[in-house]
N, CA and C atoms of all chains as a GROMACS GRO file, in nm:
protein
  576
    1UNK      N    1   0.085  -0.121   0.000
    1UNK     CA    2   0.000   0.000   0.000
    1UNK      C    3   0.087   0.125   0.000
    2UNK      N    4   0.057   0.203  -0.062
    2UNK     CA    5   0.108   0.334  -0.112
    2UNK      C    6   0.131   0.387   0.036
    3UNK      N    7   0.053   0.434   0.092
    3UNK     CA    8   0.079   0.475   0.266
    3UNK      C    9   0.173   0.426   0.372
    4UNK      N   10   0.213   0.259   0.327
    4UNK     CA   11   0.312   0.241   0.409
    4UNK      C   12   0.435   0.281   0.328
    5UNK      N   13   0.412   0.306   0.168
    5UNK     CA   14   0.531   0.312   0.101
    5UNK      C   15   0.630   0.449   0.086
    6UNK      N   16   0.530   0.511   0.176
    6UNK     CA   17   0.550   0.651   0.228
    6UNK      C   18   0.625   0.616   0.371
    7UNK      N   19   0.566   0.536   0.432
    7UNK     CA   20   0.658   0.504   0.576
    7UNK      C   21   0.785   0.471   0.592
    8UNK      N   22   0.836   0.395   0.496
    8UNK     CA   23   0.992   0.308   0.492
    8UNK      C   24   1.046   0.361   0.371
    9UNK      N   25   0.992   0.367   0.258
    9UNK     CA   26   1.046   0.412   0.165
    9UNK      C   27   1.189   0.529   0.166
   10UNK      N   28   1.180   0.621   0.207
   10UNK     CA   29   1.207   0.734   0.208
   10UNK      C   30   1.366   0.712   0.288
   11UNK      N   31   1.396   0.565   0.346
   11UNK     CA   32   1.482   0.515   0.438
   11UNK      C   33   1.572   0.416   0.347
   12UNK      N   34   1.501   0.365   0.254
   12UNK     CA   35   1.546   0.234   0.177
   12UNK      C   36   1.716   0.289   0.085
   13UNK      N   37   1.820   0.208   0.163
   13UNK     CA   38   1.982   0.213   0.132
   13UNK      C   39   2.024   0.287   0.272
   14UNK      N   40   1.970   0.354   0.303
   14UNK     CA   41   1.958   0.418   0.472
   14UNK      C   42   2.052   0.326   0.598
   15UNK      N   43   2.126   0.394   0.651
   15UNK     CA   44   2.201   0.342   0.746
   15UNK      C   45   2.033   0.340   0.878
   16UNK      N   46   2.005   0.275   0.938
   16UNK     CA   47   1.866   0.213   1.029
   16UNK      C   48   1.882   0.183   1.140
   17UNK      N   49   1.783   0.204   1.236
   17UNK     CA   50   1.809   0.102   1.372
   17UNK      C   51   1.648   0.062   1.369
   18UNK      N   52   1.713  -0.118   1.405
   18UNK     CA   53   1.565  -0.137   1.387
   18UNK      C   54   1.555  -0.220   1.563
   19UNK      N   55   1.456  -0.155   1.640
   19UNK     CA   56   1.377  -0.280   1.711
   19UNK      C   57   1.346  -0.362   1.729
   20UNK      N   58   1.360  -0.459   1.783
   20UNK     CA   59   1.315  -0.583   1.714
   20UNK      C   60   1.171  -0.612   1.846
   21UNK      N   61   1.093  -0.695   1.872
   21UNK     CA   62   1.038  -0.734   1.965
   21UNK      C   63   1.068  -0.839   2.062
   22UNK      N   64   1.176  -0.884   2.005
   22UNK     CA   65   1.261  -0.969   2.144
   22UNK      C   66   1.344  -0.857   2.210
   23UNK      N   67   1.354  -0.764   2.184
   23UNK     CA   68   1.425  -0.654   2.238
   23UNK      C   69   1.551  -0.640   2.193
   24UNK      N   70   1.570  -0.705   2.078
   24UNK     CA   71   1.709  -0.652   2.006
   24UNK      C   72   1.732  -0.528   1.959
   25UNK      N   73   1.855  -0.458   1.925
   25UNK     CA   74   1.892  -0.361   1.878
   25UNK      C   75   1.990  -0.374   1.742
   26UNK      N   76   1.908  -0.392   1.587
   26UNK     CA   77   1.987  -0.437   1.532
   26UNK      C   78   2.018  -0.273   1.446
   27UNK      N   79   2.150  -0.287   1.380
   27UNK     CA   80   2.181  -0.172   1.317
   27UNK      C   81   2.231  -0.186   1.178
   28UNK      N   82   2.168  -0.180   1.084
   28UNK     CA   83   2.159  -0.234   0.933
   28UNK      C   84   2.162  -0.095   0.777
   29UNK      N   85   2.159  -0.178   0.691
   29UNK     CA   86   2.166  -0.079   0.620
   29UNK      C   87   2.040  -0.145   0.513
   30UNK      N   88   1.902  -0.033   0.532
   30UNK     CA   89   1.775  -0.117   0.488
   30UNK      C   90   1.820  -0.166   0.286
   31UNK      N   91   1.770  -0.243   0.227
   31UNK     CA   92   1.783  -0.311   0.163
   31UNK      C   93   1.612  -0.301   0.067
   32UNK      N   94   1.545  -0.356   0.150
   32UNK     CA   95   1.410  -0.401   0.088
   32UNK      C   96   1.320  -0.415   0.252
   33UNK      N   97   1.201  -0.339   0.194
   33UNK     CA   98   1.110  -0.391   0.294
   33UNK      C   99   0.943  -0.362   0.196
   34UNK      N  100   0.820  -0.449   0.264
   34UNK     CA  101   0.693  -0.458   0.260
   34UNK      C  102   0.606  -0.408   0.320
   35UNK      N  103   0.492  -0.422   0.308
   35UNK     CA  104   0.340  -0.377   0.338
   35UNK      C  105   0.361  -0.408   0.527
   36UNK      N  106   0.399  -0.503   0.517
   36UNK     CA  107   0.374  -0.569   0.656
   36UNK      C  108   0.467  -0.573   0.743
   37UNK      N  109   0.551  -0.476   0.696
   37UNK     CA  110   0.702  -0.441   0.746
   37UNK      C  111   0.830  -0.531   0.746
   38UNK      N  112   0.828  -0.636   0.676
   38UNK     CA  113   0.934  -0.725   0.651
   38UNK      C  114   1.012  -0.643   0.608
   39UNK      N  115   1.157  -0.691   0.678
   39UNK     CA  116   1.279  -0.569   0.619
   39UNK      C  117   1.400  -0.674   0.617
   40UNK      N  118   1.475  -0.604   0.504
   40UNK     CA  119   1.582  -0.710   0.484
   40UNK      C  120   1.686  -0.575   0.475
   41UNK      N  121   1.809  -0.630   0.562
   41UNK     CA  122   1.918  -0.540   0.610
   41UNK      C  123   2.026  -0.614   0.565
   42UNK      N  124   2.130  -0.523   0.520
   42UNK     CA  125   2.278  -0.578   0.513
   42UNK      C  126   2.367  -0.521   0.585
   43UNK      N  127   2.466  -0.564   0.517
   43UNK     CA  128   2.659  -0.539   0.686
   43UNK      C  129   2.542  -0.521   0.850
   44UNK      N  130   2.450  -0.588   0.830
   44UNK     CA  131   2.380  -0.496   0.979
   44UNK      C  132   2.473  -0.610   1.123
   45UNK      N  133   2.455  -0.570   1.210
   45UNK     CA  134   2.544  -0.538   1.362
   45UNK      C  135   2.398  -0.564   1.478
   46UNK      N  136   2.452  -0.662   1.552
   46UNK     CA  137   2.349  -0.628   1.685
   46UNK      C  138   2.433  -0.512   1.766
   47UNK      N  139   2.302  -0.461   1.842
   47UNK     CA  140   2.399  -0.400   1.947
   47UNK      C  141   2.396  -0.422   2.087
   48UNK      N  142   2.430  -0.477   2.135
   48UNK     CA  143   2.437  -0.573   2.250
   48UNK      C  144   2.477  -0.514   2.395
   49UNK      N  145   2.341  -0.462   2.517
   49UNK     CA  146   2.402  -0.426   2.544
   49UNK      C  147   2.366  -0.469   2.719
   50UNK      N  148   2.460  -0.408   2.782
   50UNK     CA  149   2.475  -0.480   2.911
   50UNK      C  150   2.510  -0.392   3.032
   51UNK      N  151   2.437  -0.424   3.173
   51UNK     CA  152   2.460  -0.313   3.308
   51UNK      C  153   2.628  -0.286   3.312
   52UNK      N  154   2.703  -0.440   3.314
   52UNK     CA  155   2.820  -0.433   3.328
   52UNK      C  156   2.963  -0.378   3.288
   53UNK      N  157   2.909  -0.446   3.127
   53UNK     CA  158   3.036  -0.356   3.019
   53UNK      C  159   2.938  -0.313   2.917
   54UNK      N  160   3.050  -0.223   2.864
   54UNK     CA  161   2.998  -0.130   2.748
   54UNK      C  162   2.918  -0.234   2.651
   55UNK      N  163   2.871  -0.157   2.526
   55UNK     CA  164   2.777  -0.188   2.391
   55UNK      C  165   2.887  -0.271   2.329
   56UNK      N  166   2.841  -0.399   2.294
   56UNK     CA  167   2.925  -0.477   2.206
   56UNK      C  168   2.871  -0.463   2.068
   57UNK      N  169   2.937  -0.458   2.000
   57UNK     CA  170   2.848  -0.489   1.820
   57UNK      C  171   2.884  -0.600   1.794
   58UNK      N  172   2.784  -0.731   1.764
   58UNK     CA  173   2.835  -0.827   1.700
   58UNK      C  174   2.754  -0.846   1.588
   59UNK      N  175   2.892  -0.802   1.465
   59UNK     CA  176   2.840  -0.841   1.325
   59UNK      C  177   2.731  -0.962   1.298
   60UNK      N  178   2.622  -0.973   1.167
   60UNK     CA  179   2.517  -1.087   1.145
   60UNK      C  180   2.498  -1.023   1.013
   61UNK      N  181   2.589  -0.979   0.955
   61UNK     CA  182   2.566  -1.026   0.800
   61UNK      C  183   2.418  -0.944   0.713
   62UNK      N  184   2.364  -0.998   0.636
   62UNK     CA  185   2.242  -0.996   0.582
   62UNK      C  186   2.174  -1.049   0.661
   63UNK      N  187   2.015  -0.977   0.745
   63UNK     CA  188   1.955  -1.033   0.803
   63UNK      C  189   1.790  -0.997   0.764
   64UNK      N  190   1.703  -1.116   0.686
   64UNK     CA  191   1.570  -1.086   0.703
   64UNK      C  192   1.452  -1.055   0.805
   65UNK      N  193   1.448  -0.943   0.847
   65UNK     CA  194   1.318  -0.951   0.972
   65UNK      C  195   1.199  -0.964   0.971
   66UNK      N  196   1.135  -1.101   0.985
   66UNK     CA  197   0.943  -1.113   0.930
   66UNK      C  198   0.915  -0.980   0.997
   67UNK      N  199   0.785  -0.891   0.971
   67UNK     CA  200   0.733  -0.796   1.007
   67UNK      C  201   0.716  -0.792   1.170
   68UNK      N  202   0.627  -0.892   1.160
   68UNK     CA  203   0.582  -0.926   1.259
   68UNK      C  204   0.642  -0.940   1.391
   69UNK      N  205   0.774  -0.934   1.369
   69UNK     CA  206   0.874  -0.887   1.490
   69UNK      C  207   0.969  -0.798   1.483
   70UNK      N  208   0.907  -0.665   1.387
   70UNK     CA  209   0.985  -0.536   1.396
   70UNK      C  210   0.894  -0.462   1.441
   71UNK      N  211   0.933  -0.387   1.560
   71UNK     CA  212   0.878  -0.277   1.678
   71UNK      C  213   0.908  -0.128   1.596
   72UNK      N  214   1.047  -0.084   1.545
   72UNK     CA  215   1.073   0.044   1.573
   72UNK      C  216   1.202  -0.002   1.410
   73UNK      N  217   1.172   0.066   1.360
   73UNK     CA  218   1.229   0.140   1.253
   73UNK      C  219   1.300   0.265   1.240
   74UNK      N  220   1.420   0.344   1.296
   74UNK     CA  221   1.451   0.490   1.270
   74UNK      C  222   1.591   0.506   1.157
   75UNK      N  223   1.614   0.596   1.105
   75UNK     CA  224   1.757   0.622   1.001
   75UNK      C  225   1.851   0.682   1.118
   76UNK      N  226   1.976   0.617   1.109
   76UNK     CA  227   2.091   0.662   1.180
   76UNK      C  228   2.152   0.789   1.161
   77UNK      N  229   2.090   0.902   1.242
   77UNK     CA  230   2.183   1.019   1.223
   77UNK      C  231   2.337   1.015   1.270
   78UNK      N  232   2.409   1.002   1.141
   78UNK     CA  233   2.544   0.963   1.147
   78UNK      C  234   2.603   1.026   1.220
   79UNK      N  235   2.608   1.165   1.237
   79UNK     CA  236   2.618   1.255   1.340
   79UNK      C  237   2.677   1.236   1.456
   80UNK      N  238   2.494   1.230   1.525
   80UNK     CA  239   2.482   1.189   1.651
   80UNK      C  240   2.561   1.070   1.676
   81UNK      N  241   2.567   0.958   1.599
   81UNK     CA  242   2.598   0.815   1.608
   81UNK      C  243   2.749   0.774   1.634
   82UNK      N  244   2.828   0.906   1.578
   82UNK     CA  245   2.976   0.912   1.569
   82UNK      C  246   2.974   0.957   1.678
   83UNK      N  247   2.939   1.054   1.747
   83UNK     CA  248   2.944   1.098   1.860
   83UNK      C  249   2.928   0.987   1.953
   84UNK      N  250   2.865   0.895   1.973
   84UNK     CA  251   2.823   0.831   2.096
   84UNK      C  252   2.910   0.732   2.146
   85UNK      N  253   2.958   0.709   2.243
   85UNK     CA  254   3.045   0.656   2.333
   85UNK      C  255   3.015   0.531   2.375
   86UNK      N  256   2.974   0.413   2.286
   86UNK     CA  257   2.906   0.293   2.270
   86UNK      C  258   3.018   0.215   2.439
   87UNK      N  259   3.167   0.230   2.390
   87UNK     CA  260   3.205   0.166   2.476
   87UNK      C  261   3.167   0.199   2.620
   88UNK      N  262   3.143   0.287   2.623
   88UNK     CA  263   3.087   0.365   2.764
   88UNK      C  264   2.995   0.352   2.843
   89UNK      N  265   2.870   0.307   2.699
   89UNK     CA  266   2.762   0.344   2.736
   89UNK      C  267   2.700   0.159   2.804
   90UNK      N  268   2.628   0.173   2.949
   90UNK     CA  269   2.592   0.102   3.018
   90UNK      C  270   2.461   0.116   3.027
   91UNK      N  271   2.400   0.024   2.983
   91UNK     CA  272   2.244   0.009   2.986
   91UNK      C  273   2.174  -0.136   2.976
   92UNK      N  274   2.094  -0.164   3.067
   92UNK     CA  275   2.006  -0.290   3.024
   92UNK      C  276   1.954  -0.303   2.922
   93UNK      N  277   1.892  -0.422   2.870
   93UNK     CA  278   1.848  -0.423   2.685
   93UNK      C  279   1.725  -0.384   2.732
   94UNK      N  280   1.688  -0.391   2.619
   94UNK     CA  281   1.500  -0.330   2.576
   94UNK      C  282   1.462  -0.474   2.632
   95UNK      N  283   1.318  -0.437   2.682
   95UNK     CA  284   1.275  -0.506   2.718
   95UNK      C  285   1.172  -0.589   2.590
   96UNK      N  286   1.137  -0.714   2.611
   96UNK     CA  287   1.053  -0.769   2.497
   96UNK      C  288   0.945  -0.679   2.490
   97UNK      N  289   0.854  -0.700   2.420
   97UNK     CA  290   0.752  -0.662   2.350
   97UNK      C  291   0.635  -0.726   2.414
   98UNK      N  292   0.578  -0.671   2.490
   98UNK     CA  293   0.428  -0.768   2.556
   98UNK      C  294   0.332  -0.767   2.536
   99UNK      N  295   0.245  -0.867   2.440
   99UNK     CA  296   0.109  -0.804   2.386
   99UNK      C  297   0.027  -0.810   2.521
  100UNK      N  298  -1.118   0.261   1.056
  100UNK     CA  299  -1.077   0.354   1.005
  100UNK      C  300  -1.095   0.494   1.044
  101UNK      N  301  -1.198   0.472   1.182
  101UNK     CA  302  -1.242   0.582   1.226
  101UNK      C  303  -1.091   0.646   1.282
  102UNK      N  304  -1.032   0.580   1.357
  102UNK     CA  305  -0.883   0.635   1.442
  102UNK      C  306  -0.831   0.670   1.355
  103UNK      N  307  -0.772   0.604   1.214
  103UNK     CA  308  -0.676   0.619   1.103
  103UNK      C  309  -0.744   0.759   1.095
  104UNK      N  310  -0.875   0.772   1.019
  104UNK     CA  311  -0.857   0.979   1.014
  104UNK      C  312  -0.874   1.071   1.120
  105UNK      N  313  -0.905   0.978   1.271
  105UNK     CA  314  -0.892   1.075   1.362
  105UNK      C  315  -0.702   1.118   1.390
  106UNK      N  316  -0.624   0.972   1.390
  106UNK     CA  317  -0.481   1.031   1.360
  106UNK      C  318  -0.421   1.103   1.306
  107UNK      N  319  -0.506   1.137   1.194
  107UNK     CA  320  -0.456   1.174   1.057
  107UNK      C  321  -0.483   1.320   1.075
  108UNK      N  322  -0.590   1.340   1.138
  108UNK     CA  323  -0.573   1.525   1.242
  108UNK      C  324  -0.474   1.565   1.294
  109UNK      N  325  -0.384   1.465   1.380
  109UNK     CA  326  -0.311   1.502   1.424
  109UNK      C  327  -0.151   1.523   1.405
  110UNK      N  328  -0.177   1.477   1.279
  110UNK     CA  329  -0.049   1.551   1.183
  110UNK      C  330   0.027   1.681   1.248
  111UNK      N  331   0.178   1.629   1.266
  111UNK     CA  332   0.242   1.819   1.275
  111UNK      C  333   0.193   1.810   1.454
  112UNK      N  334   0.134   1.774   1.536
  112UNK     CA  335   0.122   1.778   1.677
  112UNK      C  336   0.184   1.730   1.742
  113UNK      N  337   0.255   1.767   1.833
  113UNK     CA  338   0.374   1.682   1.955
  113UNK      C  339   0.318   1.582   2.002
  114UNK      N  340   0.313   1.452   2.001
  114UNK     CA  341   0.258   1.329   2.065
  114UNK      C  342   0.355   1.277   2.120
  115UNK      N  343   0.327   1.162   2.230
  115UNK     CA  344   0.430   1.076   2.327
  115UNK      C  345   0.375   0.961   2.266
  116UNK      N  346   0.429   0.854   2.216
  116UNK     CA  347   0.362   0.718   2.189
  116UNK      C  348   0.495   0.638   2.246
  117UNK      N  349   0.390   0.528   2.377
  117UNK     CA  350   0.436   0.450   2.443
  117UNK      C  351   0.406   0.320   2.383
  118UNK      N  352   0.565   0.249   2.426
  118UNK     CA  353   0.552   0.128   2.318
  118UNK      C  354   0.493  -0.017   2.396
  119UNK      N  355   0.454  -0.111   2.358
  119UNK     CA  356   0.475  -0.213   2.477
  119UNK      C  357   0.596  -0.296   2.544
  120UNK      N  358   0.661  -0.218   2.492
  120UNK     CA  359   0.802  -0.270   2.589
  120UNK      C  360   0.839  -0.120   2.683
  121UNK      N  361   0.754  -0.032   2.735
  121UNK     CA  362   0.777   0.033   2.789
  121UNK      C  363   0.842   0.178   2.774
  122UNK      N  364   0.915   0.186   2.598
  122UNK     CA  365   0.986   0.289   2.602
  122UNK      C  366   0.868   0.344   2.534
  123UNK      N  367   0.886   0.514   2.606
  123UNK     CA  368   0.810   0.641   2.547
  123UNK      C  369   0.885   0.736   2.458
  124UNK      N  370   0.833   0.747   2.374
  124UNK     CA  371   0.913   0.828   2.283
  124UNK      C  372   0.814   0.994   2.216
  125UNK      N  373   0.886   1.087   2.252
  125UNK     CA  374   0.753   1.200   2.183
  125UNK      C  375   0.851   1.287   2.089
  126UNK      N  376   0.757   1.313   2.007
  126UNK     CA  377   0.838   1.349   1.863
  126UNK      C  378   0.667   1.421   1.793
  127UNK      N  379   0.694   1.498   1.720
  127UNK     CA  380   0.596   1.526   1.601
  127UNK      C  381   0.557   1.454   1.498
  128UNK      N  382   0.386   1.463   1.491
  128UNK     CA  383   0.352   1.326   1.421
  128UNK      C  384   0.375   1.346   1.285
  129UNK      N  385   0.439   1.261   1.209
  129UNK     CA  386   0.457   1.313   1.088
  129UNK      C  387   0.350   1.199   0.974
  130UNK      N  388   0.319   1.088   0.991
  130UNK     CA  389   0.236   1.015   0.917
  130UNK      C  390   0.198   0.923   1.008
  131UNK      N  391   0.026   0.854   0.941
  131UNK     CA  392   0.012   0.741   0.994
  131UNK      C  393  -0.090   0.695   0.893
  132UNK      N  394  -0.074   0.560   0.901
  132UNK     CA  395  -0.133   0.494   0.796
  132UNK      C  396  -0.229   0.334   0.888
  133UNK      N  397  -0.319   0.307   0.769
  133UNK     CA  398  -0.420   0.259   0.804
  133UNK      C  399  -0.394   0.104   0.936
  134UNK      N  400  -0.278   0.086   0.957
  134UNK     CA  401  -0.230  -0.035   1.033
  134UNK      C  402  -0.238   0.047   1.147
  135UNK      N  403  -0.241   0.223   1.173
  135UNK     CA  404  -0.178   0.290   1.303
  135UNK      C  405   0.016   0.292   1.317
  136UNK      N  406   0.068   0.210   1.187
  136UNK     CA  407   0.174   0.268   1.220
  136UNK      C  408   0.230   0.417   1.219
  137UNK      N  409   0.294   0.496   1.276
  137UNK     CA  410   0.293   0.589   1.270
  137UNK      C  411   0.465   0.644   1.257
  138UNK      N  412   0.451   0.786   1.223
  138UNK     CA  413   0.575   0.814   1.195
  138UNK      C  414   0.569   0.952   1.272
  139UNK      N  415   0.716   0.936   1.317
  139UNK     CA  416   0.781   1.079   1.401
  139UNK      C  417   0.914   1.124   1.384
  140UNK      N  418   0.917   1.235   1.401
  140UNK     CA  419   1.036   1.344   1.371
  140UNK      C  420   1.040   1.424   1.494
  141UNK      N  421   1.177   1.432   1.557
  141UNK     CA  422   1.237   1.496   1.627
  141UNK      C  423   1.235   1.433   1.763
  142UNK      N  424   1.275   1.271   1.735
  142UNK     CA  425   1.211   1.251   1.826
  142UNK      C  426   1.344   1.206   1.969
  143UNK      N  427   1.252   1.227   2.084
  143UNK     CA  428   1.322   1.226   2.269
  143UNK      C  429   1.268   1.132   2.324
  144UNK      N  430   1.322   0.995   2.376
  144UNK     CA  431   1.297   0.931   2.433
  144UNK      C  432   1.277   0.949   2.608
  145UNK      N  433   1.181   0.946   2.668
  145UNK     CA  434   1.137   0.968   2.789
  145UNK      C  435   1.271   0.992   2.919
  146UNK      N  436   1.304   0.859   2.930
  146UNK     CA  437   1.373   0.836   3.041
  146UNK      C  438   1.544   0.827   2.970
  147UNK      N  439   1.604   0.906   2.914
  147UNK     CA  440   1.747   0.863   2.811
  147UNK      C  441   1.841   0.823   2.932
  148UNK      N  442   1.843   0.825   3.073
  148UNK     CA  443   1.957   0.748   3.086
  148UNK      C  444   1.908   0.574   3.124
  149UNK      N  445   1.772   0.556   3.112
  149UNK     CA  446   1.746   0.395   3.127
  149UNK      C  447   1.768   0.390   2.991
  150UNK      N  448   1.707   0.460   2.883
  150UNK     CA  449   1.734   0.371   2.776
  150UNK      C  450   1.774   0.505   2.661
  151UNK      N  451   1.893   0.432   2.672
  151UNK     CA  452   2.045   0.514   2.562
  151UNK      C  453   2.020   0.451   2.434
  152UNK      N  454   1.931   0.328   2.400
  152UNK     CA  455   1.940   0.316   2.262
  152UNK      C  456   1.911   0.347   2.143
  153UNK      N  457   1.842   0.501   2.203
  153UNK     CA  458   1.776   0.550   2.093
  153UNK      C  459   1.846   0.699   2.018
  154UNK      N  460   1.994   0.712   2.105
  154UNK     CA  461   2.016   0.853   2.112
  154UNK      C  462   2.062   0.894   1.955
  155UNK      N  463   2.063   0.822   1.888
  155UNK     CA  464   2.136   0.853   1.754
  155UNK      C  465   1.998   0.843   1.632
  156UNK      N  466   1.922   0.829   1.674
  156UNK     CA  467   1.779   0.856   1.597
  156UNK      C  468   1.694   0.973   1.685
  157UNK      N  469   1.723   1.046   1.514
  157UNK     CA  470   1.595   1.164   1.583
  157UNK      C  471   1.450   1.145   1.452
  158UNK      N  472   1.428   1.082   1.406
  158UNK     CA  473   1.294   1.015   1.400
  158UNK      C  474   1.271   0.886   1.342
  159UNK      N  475   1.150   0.831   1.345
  159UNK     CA  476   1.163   0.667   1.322
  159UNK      C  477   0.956   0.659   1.310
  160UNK      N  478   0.996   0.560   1.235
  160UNK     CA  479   0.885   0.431   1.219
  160UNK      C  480   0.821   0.351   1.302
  161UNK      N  481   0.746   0.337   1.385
  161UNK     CA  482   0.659   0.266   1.501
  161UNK      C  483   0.582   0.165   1.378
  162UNK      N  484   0.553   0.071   1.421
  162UNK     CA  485   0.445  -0.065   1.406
  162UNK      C  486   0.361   0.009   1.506
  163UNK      N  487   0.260   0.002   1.451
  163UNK     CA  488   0.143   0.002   1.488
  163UNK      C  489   0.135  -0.095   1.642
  164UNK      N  490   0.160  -0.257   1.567
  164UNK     CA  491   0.100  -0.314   1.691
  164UNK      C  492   0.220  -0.370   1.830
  165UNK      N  493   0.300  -0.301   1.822
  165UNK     CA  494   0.374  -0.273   1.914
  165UNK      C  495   0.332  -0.092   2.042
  166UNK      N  496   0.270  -0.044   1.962
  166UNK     CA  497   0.225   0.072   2.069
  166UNK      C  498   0.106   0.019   2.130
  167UNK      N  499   0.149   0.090   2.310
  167UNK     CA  500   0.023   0.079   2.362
  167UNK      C  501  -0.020   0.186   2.397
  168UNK      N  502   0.006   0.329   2.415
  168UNK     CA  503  -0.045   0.458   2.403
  168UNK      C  504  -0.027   0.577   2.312
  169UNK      N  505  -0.103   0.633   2.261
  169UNK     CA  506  -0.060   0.781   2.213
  169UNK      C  507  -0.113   0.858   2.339
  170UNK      N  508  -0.026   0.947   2.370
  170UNK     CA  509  -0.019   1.076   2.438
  170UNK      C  510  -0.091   1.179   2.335
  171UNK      N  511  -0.180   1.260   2.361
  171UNK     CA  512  -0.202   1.334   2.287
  171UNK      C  513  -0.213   1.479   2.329
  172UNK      N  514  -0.169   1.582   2.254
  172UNK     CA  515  -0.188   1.730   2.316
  172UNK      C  516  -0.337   1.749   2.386
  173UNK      N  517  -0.351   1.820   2.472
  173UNK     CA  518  -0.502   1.886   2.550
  173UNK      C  519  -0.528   1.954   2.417
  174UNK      N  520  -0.699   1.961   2.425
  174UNK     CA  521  -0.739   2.040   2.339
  174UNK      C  522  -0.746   1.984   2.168
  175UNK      N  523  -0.678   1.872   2.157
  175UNK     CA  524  -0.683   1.789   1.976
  175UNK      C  525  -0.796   1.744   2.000
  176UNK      N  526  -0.872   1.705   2.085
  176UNK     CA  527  -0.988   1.600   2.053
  176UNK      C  528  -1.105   1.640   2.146
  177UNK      N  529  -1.191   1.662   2.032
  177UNK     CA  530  -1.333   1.717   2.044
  177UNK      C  531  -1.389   1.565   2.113
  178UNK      N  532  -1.405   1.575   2.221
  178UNK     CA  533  -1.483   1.442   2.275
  178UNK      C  534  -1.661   1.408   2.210
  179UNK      N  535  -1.703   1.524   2.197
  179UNK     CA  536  -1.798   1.494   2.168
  179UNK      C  537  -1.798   1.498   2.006
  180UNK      N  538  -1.768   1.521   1.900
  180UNK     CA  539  -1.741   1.435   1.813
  180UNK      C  540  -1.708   1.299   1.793
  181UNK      N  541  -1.610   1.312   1.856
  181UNK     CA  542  -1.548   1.123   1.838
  181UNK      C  543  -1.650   1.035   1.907
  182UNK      N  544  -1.680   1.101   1.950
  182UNK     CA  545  -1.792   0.998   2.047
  182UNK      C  546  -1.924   1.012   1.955
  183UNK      N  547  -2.036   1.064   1.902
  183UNK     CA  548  -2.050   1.069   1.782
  183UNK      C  549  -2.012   0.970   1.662
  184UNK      N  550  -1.897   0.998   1.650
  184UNK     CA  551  -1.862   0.940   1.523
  184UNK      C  552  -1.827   0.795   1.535
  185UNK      N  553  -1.804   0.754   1.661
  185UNK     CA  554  -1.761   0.644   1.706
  185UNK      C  555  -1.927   0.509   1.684
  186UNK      N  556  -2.022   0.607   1.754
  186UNK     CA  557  -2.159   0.620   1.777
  186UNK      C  558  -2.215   0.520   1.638
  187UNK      N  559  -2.161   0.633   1.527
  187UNK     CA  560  -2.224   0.649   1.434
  187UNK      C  561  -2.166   0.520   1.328
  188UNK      N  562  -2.013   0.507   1.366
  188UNK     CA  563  -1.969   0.377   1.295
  188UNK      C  564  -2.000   0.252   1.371
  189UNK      N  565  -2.037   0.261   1.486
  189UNK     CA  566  -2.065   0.131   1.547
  189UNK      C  567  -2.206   0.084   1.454
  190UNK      N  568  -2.308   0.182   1.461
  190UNK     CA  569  -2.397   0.145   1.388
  190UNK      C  570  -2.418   0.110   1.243
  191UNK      N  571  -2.294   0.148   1.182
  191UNK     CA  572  -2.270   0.082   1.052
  191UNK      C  573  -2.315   0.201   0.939
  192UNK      N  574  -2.305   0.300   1.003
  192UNK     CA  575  -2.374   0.425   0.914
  192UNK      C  576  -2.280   0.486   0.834
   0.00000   0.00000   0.00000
């Protein structure tokens, strides 16, 4: 539908962070996505992160996400993103998704 | 479809939409389409030192069925319209 193609579109080759609903944080570069939000990402990176030590990135390649377990879609302001102090930064993960 | 064009008022208005995993995020509504996914620009996550994962996006794409609130400005919604109109689609009119 034209309306969602207004939603993602505008992102597609886009450096991304996508949500996932297990509470991942994956960080991709969008590729292709659908009506129903299926998105397919490449070079994308989890970002892994933990109370104890800093944000780990562990590379995953090309990764397809059924819709149905993508929460949050945003484009990486490179910017901001260079700026941020991943090793630094200490935080619990997202929590799942609870219907 | 009644919500889809009551959302669709609220284009360009500062909203908070809380997700069901807890994070709040408020940003200006910039689209929403018939699923309720919705789209925002400029957007501040509630609590940024529980959750830092958002600091490098300033707007993004919501699924629909991952939100469990919109926040909405005082004053966007004529109660007695929607209620009305709500009225009026229940009955199939």
């Amino acid at each position: 539908m034209s309306a969602n193609g207004g939603a993602l579109g505008p992102m597609v080759h886009a450096r991304v962070h996508v949500l996932t609903n297990d509470g991942r944080h994956v960080v991709g570069t969008l590729r292709g996505f659908d009506q129903v939000t299926n998105v397919i990402l490449e070079d994308c990176a989890e970002r892994v992160y933990s109370s104890e030590s800093g944000v780990e990135e562990a590379p995953l390649g090309v990764y397809m996400i059924r819709g149905d377990n993508v929460a949050l879609v945003g484009p990486v302001d490179e910017e901001l993103d260079a700026k941020l102090d991943l090793s630094g930064t200490r935080a619990l993960p997202l929590k799942p998704i609870k219907f | 479809m009644l919500f889809y064009s009551y959302f669709k008022t609220l284009v360009g208005k500062p909203v908070t939409v809380e997700l069901k995993n807890d994070l709040a995020i408020t940003g200006t509504l910039v689209s929403v389409d018939q699923y309720l996914n919705i789209k925002l620009e400029n957007t501040r996550v509630a609590d940024e030192e529980r959750y830092p994962h958002m600091r490098s996006v300033r707007n993004c794409f919501i699924r629909g069925s991952v939100v469990r609130y919109v926040q909405i400005p005082e004053g966007c919604v004529d109660v007695d319209i929607l209620h009305d109109a709500t009225r009026r689609e229940a009955r199939g009119a």
